[in-house]
N, C-alpha and C positions, 0 to 999 in steps of 0.2 A: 418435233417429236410429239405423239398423242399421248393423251393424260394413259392411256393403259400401259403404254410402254415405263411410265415414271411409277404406275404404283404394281404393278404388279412384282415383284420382291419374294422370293426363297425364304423360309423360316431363317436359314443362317442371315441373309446378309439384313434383314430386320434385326433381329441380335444384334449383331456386328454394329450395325446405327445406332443403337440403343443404347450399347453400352459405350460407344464414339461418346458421349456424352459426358463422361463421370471426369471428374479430377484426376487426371490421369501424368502429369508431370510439370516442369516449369513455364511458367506463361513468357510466350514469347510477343513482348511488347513493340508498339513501334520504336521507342526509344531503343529499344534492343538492337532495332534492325536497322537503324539509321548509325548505328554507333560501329555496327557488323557492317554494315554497306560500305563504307569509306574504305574502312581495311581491305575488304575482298576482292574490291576493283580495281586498287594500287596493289595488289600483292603485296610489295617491299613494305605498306605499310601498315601490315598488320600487328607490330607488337601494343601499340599504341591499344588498338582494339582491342587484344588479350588481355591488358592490363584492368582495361575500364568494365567487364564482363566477367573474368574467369573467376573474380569473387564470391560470385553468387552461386557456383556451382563445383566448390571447392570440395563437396566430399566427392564427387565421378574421380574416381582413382583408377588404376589398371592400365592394361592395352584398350584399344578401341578395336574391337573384334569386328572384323568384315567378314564373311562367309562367301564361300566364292564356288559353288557346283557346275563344273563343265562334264563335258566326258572324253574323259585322259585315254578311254579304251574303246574298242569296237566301232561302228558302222559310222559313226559320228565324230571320232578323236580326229578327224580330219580339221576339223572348225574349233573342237576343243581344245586341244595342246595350245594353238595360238592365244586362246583367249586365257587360259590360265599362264600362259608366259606375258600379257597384256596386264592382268590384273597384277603377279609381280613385280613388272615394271614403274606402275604407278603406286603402290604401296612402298618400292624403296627410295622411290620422291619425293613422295609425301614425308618419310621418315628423315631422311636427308635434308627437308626443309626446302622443299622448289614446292609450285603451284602453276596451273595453269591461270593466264591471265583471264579474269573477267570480274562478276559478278552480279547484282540486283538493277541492272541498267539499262534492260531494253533487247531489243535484238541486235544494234551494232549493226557496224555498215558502214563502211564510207566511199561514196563515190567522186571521183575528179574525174577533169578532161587531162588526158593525159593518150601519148601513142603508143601504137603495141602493132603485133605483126600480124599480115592477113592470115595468113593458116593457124592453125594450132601446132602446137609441137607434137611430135611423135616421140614414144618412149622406148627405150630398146629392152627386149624380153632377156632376165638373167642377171646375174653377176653380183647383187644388189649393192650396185652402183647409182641407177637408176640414171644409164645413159641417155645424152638424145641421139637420137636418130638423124631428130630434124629440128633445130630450134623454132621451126615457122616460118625464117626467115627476117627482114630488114621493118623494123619499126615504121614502117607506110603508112598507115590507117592511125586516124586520130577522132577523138570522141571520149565517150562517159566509158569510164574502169573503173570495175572492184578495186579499191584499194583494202591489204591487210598486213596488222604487224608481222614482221619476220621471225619475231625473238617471243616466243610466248608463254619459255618456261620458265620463271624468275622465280627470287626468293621469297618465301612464305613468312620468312618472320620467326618461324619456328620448327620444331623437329615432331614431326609425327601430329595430330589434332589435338590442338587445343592443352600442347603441352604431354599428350600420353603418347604413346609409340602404337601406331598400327600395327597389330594382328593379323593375318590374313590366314584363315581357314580353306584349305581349298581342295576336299576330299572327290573323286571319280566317281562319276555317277554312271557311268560304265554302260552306255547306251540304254539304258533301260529304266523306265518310267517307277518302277516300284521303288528300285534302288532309291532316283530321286526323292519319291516319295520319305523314305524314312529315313536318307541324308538330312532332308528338311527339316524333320521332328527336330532330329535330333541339335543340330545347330541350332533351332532354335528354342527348345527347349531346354538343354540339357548345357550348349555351349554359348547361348545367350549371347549371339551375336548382336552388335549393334545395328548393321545394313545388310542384308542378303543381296547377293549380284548372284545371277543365273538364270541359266537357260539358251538351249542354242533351239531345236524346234520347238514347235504352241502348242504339241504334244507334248513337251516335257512341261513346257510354262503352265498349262491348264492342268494336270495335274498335281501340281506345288496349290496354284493359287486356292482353292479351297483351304491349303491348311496356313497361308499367309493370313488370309483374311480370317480365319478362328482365330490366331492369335496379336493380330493388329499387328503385322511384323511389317517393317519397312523393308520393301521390296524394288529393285532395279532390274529391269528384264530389258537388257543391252542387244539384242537380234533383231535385222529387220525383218517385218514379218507382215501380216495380210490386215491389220489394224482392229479398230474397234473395241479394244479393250477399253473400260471404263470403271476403273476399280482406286477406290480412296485410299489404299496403299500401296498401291503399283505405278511406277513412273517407268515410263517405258523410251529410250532413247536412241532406239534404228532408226531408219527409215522404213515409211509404212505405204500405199498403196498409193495416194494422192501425189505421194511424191515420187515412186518408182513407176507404178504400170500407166500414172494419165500423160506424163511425158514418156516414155518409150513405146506408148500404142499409137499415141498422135504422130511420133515422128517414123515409127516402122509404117505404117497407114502411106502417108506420107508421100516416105521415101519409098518403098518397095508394091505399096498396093492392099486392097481392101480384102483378104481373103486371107485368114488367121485359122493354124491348124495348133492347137493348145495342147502340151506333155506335159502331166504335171505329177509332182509325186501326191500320193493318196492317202492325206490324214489332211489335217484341217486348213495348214497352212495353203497347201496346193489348191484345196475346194474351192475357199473361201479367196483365194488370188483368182484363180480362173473364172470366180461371179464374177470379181470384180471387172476383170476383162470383158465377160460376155454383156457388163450392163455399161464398159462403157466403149465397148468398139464402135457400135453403132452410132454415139452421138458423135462420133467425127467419122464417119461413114464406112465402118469396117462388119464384118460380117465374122462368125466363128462357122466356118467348114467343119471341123473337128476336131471332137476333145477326149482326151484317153488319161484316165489318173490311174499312174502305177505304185504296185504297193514298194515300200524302202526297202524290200529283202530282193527288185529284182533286179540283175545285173546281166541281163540277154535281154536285148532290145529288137532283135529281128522279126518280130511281127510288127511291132510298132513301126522301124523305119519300113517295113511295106505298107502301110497303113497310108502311112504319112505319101510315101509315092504315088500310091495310086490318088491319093486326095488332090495332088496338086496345087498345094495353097501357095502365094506370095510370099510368106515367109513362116517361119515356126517360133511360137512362144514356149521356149524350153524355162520348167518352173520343177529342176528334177534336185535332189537333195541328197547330199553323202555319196559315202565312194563308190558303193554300189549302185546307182544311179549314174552317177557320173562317167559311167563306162560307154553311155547313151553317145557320147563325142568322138574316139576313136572309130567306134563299127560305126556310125553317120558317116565317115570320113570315107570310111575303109570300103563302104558301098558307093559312093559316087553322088552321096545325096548333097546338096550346092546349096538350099535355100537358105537364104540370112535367116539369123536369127537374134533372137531377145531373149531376155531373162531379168529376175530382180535379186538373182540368187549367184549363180554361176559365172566366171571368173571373179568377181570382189571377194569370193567366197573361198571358194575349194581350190583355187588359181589354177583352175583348171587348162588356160594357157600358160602355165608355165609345166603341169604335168604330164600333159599329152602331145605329142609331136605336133609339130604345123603339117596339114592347114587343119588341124582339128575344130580350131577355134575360128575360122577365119569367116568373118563379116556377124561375130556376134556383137549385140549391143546392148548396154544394161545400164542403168541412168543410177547408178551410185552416191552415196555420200562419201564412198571410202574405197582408194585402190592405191597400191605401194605406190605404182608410178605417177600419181600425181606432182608434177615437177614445183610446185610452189617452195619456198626458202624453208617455212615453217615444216614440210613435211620432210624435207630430205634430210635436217637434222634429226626430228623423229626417228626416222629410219633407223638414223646413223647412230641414235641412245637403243637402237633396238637390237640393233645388232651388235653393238658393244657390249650387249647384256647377254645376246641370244645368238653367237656366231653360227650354229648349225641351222638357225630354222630355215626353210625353206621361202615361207615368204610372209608379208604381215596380211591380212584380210580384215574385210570392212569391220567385223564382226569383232576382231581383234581391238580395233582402234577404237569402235564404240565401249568399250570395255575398260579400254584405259583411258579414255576422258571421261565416263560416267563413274568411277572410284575418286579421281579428281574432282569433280562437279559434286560428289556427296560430302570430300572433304571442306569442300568450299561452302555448301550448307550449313554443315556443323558447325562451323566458326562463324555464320553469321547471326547462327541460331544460339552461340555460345553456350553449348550444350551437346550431348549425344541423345537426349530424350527422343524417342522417337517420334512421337509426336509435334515434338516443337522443330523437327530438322525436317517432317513432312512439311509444316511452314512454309521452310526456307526455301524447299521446293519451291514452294508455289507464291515466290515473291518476285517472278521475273526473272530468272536466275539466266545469264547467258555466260557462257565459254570460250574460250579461243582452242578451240583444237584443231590438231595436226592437219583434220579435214578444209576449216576454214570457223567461221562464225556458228555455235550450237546456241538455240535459246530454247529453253523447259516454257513452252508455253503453259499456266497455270492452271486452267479450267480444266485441259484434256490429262495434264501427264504425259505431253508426249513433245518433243522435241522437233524444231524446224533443223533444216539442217541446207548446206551447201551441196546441191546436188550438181550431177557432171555427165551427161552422155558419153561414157565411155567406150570402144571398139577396138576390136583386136583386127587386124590385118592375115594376110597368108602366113607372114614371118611371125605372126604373133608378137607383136608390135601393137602398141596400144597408144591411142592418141582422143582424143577428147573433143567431141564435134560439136556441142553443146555443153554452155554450164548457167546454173540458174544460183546465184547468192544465195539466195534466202527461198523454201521454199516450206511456206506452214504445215501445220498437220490441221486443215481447219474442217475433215469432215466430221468430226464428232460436235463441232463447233455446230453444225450443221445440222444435227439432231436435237441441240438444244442441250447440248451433256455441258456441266460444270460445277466439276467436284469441290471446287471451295467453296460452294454455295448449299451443292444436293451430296451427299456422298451418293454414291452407285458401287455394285462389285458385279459387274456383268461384261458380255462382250455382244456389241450388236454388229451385224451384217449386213452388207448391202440392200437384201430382202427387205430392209426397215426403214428404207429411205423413197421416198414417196419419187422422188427424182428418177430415178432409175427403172424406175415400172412406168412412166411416162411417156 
């Protein structure tokens, strides 16, 4: 990164650093965190840990208020109701006194030789059973396997953080940007919550974060999205572009051919997704034919699928968002248009194979951190807590699961931060902190704020059937790494872009 890129700084987020300085809550020591690290990575052994800690911080009385804004209503309640059914789930775990297993340990991982089956399994669409299809077949092939625990949700030790009972604020921000705006205020002005979780598009997240960063609020922005956020109070734990578009352009490239036509929706997440694409087709040898970014309110696609036909590209990188967008896959279907496709968005999201008739979906592929049908032990008990909780929902989505391990993953800070001060559980953040979620292995890498995660090439079939043709364990978020960002050294409150990476103009 160039030194202009580092000082150049907003009046606010000068402030903001400025006053990052003052005495601002309990000091969170190493002895602290070594006393907090033992408990939080045995779970079961946390009371121990409470005992030697919670002394110090014995006037914090009340609930521990989490703030929780999706959107329960309009263009967007598609991806919201799930996540606010996500964040319940995990607040009455946490109260209950479970935890997800991890803590301040690394990224985790563990690989043996062990055998397993040449195919991948195939998952059957519906029922949420989470049938196979196909299990793969017979244990043939022998070599190096992920191995992971099966059992990941155990006991905390105690009921709610840190001895108080979780809160969960979680008002409709009702598709629209202002609302959020003055949900915001208000939750954290007025309801003084302890962690804010929200946001489904960088539309809604970009407008909060100006007033996050005025009041130094601890922020978790749980969607995957087009990356590059660099902000000293945002920890952000989707999947971002390094890990969604540079494996599913390599392997659409690939498999189908150099000639990529791009539909993306039109605000910043689609823009700043589609640079990504266009800067990095070409280093594995792919070319962009055509690119059209439509705005969220349109829901008639038939100029675009003629667009798209007359272009003739190899395959299409659909990047469309919400219901009204998402109408883009029936009329494809309904005109006879055939070309595979990708996405970083659609089915993990809107399950859009499980909403729209076959073959709507069929030969899509989207490189995931999170889809119901993931057949591992860990995730189909998931499921099976979700829908003991949640009989009518229709299905879980990525966006959903990152949501209920990132309220887990904050409660696991707090206790090792033995504290709710916002400041000292920023910390814990940024002490290494990795997770066992439903997906597989999550680690908060410390510098970015941003989360590696288990990602999965996932595909849907004619029968929309969904099977997994790649998966990669552990995959960093190391392009901010890459410009030189690291917030426990520099604070930052910006989001930079592909444009700013000397690599990609190359």
């Amino acid at each position: 990164m160039n030194k202009e890129n580092k000082s150049n700084k907003t009046e606010t987020e000068s402030a903001v650093e400025e006053s990052s300085n003052e005495n601002i809550g309990p000091t969170f020591t190493r002895r602290t965190f070594l006393k907090g690290s033992v408990a939080v990575s045995a779970g079961i052994a946390a009371p121990a840990y409470l005992e030697g800690i919670s002394k110090s911080f014995a006037a914090e009385s009340g609930p521990v208020k989490i703030g929780h804004i999706e959107d329960l209503s309009g263009n967007l309640a598609v991806y919201g109701v799930q996540k606010d059914h996500a964040a319940q789930l995990a607040v009455k775990e946490i109260n209950e006194g479970k935890t997800l297993k991890g803590g301040p340990a690394g990224s985790g991982g563990v690989g043996s030789l062990s055998n397993y089956a040449a195919n991948p399994p195939v998952m059957g669409n519906g029922d949420k059973d989470l049938k196979f299809v196909n299990d793969g077949g017979d244990l043939t092939q022998s070599g190096m396997a992920f191995v992971e625990d099966e059992d990941v949700l155990v006991d905390s030790g105690e009921s709610g953080i840190l001895g108080r009972e979780v809160e969960l604020l979680h008002p409709d921000g009702q598709s629209n940007n202002n609302i959020w705006q003055q949900l915001t205020r208000k939750l954290i002005q007025e309801d003084k919550v302890d962690c804010l979780v929200a946001g489904f598009t960088s539309a809604e997240r970009e407008a909060i974060r100006p007033i996050v960063d005025q009041f130094k609020q601890l922020y978790i922005y749980t969607n995957q999205y087009e990356g590059g956020v660099a902000d000293s109070n945002t920890f952000c734990t989707g999947a971002i572009c390094e890990q969604q578009v540079i494996p599913v352009v390599d392997y659409m490239i690939q498999r189908f051919g150099p000639r990529v036509y791009t539909i993306a929706a039109d605000y910043n997440f689609g823009q700043l997704t589609a640079a990504w694409t266009r800067a990095f087709a070409p280093v594995v040898g792919g070319e962009i034919i055509g690119e059209e970014f439509v705005p969220l309110s349109v829901s008639d696609f038939t100029t675009s699928i003629a667009k798209i036909q007359a272009a003739k590209p190899d395959w299409v990188f659909t990047l469309l968002v919400g219901s009204n967008q998402s109408n883009y896959y029936p009329q494809a279907a309904a005109t006879g248009l055939e070309y595979p496709m990708a996405s970083t968005v659609n089915m993990a999201q809107g399950y859009e194979h499980r909403r729209f008739k076959a073959p709507s979906l069929d030969r899509m592929y989207n490189c995931v951190n999170y889809i119901e049908e993931i057949p591992t032990a860990r995730n189909r008990a998931f499921v099976k807590r979700w829908y003991g909780m949640f009989p009518d929902d229709p299905y879980i989505g990525q966006m959903a699961q990152n949501t209920y391990f990132s309220i887990h993953m904050y409660a696991k800070a707090a206790r090792i931060a033995g504290t709710t001060d916002q400041e000292a559980v920023k910390r814990a953040f940024e002490s290494g902190l990795h997770l066992e979620a439903p997906e597989g292995t999550v680690f908060m890498e410390p510098s970015t704020h941003h989360c590696s995660h288990y990602i999965r090439l996932a595909t849907a079939d004619a029968d929309h059937n969904v099977s997994f043709v790649r998966e990669w364990p552990s995959i960093q978020p190391w392009w901010l790494q890459r410009l030189g960002v690291n917030l426990v050294r520099h604070k930052e409150y910006k989001q930079y872009i592909p444009d700013e990476d000397p690599f990609f103009k190359s």
